[in-house]
VEXDREN-2710 file (C-alpha; in Angstrom, 1 decimal):
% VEXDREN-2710
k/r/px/py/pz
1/UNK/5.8/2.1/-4.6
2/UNK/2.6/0.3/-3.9
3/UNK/1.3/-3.0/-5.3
4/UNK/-2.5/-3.3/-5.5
5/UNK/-3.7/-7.0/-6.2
6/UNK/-7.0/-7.3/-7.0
7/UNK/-8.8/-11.4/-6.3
8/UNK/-12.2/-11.2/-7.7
9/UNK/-14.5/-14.7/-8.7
10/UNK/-13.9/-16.0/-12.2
11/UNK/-16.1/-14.6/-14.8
12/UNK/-16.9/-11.1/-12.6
13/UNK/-14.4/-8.4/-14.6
14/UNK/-14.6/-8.6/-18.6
15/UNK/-11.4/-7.1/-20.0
16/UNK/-13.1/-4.1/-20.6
17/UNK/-14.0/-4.0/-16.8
18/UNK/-10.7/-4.5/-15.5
19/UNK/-8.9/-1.9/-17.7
20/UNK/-11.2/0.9/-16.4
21/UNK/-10.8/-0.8/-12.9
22/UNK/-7.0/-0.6/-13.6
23/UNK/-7.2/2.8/-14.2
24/UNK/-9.1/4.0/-11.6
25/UNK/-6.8/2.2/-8.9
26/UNK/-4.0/3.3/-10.9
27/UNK/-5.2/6.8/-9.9
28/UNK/-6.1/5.8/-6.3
29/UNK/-2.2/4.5/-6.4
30/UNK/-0.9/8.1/-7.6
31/UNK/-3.2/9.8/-4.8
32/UNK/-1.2/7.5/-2.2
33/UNK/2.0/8.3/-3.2
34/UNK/1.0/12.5/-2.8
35/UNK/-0.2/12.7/-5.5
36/UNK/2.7/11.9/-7.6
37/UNK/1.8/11.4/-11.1
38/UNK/5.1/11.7/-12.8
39/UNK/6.7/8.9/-15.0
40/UNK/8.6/7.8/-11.7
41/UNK/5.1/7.6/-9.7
42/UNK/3.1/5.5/-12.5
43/UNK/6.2/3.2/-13.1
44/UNK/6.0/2.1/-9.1
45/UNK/2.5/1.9/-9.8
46/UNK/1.5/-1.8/-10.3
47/UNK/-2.0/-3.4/-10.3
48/UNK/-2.6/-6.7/-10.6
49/UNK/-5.7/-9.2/-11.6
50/UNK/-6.3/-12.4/-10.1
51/UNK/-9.4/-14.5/-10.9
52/UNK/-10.6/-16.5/-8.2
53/UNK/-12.7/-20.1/-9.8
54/UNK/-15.9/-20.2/-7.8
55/UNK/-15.1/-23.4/-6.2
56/UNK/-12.0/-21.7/-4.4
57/UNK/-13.7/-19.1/-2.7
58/UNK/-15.5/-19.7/0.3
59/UNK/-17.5/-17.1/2.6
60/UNK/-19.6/-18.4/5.3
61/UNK/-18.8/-21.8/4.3
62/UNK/-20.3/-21.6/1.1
63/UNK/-19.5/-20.9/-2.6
64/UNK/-22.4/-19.1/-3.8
65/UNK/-23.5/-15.4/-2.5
66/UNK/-25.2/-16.4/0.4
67/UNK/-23.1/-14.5/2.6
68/UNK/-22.0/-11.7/-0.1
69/UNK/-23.2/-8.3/-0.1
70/UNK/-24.3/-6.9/-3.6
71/UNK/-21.3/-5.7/-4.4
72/UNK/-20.1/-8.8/-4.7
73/UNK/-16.5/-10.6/-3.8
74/UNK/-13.1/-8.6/-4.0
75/UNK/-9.9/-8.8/-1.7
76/UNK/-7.3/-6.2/-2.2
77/UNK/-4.2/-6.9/-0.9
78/UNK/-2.5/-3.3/-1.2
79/UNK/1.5/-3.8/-0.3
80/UNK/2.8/-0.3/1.0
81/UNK/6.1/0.8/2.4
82/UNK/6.0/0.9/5.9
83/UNK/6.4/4.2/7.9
84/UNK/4.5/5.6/4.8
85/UNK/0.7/6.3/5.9
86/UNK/-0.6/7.0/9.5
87/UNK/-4.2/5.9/10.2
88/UNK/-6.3/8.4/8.7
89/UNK/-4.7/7.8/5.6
90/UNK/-4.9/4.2/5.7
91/UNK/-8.7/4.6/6.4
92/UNK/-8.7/7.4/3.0
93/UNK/-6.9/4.4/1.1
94/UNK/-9.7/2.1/2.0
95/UNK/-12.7/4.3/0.9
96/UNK/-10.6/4.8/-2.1
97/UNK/-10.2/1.8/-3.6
98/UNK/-14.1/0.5/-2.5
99/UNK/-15.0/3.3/-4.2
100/UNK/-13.0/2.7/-7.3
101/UNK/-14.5/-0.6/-7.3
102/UNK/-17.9/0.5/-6.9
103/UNK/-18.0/3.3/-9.8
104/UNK/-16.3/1.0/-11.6
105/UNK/-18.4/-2.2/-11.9
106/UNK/-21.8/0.1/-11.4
107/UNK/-22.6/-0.8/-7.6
108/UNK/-23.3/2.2/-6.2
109/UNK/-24.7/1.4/-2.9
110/UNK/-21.8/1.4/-0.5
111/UNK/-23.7/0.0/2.6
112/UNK/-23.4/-2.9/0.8
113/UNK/-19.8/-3.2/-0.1
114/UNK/-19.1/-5.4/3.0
115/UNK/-17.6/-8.0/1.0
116/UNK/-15.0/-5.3/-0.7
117/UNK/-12.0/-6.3/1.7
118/UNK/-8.9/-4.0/1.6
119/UNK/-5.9/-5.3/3.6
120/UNK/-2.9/-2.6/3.9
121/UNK/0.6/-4.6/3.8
122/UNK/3.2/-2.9/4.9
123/UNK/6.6/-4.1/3.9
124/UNK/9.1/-3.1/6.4
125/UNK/12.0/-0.7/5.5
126/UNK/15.2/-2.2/3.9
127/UNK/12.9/-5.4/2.7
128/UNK/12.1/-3.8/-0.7
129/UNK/14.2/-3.9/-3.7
130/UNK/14.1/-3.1/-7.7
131/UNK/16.6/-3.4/-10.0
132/UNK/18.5/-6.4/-7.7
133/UNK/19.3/-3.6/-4.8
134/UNK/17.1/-2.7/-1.4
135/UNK/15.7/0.3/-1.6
136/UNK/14.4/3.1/0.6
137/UNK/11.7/4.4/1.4
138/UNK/13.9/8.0/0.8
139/UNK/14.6/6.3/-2.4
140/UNK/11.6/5.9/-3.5
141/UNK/10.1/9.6/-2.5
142/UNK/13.1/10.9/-5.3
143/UNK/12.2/8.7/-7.8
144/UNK/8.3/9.4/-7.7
145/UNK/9.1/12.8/-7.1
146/UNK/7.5/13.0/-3.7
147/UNK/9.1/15.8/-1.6
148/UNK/11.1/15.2/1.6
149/UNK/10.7/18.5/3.1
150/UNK/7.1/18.2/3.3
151/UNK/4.7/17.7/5.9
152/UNK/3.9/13.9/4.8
153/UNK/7.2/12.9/4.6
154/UNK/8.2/15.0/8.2
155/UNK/5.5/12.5/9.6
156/UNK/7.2/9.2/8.0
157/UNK/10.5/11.1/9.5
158/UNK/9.4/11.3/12.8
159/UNK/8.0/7.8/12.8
160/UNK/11.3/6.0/11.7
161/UNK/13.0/8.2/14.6
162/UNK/10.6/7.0/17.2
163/UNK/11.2/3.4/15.7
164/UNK/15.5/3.6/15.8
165/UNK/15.1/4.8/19.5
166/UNK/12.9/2.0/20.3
167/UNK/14.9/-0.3/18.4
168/UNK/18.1/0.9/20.5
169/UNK/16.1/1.0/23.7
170/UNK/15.9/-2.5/23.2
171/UNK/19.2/-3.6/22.3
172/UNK/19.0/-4.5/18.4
173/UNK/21.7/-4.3/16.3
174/UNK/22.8/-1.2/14.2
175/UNK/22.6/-2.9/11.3
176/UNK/19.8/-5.0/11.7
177/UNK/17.6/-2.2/9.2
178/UNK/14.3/-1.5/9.7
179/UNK/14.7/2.5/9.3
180/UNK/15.2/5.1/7.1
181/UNK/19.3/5.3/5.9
182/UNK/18.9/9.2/7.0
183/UNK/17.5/8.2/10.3
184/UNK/20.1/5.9/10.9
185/UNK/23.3/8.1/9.7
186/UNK/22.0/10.4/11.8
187/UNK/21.7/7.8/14.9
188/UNK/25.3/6.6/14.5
189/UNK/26.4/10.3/14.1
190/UNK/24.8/11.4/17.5
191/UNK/26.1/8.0/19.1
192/UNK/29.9/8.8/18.0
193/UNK/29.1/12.6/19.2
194/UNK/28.4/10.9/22.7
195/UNK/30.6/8.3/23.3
END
């Protein structure tokens, strides 16, 4: 279920622009979520525009290019699940979308993209909801249509398990959230099983 927004300076993406843009980090969405292009995986699949007025962007101190590489000014906020990408996946999703943005507005030279800024946020578990409920992380893998039996999601598995024993190791509450429901059943059931 990522959210890619997309601040670029006023006057810099025509709407012809951003429509091919919006497709190609549409498809650099899909490839995130495993490649899940079904009608679930495009629906969780938002990008938005923001147009930044010259006089609100500053780099360097300045408001002109000074300080801009060719490539010119874009920050992408992309707003993830967390527990969902380990590092070299996070450093994929970054060459992804520069290089969306590059094909896209015809600046091919990627040594000087330095001003293409992608921030990953990663919204923790139990703090995202559609419809007016929270939902999962688990949730959202079976409405994409992202399998849970696979080696991606066995890696956001094990990194929820590592987070409830740290959690517990340090005395937070059960039902504070944070992990997956399934990781949490499974934490009560082996505490009951104990005690």
């Amino acid at each position: 279920m990522p959210v890619l927004n997309i601040s670029y300076p006023a006057g810099r993406l025509d709407a012809k622009t951003k429509s091919a843009l919006a497709g190609k980090l549409t498809d650099v969405l899909i490839r995130m979520e495993g490649g899940a292009n079904t009608p679930g995986g495009r629906g969780f699949a938002a990008v938005l525009f923001q147009e930044i007025s010259e006089d609100d962007w500053w780099v360097g101190g300045k408001t002109d290019d000074t300080f801009v590489s060719p490539s010119g000014k874009f920050l992408v906020r992309v707003t993830i699940p967390e527990g969902y990408m380990n590092a070299a996946h996070k450093t994929e999703v970054h060459a992804w979308v520069t290089d969306a943005i590059l094909e896209v507005t015809g600046s091919a030279d990627y040594s000087g993209s330095n001003s293409i800024q992608v921030i990953l946020d990663e919204v923790p578990e139990g703090n995202w909801g559609a419809g007016g409920r929270t939902i999962s992380l688990e949730s959202i893998a079976g409405t994409v249509g992202m399998s849970t039996s696979g080696s991606r999601f066995a890696w956001v598995r094990s990194y929820f398990e590592a987070k409830a024993m740290q959690l517990k190791l340090f005395g937070y509450p059960d039902d504070m959230g944070g992990v997956l429901p399934s990781v949490a059943a499974k934490s009560r059931k082996s505490e009951h099983a104990v005690g």
